[in-house]
C-alpha positions as CSV (number, residue, x, y, z in Angstrom):
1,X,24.3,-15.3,-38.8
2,X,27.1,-14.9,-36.8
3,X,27.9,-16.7,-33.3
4,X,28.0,-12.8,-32.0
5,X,24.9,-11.6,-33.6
6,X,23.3,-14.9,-32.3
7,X,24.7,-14.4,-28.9
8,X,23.1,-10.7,-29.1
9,X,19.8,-12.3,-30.0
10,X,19.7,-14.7,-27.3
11,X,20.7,-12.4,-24.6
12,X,17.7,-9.9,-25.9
13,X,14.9,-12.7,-25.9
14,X,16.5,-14.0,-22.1
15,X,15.7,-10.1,-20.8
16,X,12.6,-9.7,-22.0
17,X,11.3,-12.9,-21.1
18,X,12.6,-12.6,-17.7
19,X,11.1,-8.9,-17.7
20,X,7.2,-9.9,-17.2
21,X,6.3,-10.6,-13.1
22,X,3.5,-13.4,-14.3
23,X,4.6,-16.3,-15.8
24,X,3.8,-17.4,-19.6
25,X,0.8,-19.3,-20.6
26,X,-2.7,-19.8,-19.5
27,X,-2.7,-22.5,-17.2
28,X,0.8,-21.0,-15.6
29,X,-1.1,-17.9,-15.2
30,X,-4.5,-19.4,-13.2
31,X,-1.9,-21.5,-11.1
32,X,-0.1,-18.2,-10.1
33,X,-3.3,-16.1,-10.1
34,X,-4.4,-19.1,-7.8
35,X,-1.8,-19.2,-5.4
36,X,-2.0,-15.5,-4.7
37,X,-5.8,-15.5,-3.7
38,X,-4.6,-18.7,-1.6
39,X,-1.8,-16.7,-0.3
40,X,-3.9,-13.2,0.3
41,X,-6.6,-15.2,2.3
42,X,-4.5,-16.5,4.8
43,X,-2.6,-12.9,5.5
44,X,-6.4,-11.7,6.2
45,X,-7.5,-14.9,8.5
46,X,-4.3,-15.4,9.8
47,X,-3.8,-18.9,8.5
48,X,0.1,-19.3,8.8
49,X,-0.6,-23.0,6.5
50,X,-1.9,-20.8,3.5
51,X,1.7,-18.4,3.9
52,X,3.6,-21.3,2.5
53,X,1.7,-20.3,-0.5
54,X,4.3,-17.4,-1.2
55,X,7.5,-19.8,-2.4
56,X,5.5,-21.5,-5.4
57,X,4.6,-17.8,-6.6
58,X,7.9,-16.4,-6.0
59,X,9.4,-19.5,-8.0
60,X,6.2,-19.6,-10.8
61,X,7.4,-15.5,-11.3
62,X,10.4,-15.3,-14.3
63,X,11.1,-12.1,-13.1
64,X,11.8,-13.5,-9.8
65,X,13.4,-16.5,-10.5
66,X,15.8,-13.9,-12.3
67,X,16.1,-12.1,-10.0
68,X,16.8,-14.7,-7.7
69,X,20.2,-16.1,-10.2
70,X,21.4,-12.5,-10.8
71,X,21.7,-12.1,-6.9
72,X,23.3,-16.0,-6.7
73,X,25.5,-14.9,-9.1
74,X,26.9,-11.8,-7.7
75,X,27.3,-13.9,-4.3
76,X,29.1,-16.4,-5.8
77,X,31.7,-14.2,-7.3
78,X,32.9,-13.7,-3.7
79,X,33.8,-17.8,-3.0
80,X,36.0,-17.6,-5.8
């Protein structure tokens, strides 16, 4: 295989694994799953401590966390 038909492989499994809002795995996904019933409580009682819940779920997310780099990217390309 070449290094450009590897490089095409790679950058197809890197989109579709950032694609997906939940993140991989079982445990991952109880943790998340977790964190928004944590998070969804305290909207509803008005808990601000339970709103800190929001950045481990935004950071647990791939699609986020891709997200996130694509918009650090284009920044970035202004500083330079």
């Amino acid at each position: 295989m070449s290094d450009h038909d590897q490089e095409s492989v790679n950058s197809a499994l890197a989109g579709q694994v950032m694609s997906k809002w939940v993140p991989y795995g079982d445990l991952r996904r109880i943790i998340f799953f977790a964190f928004i019933v944590l998070f969804l409580y305290g909207v509803i009682k008005g808990d601000n401590a339970l709103l800190f819940c929001a950045i481990p779920i935004i950071f647990m997310s791939p699609r986020a966390v891709g997200e996130i780099l694509y918009f650090a990217g284009r920044v970035s390309r202004f500083f330079k």
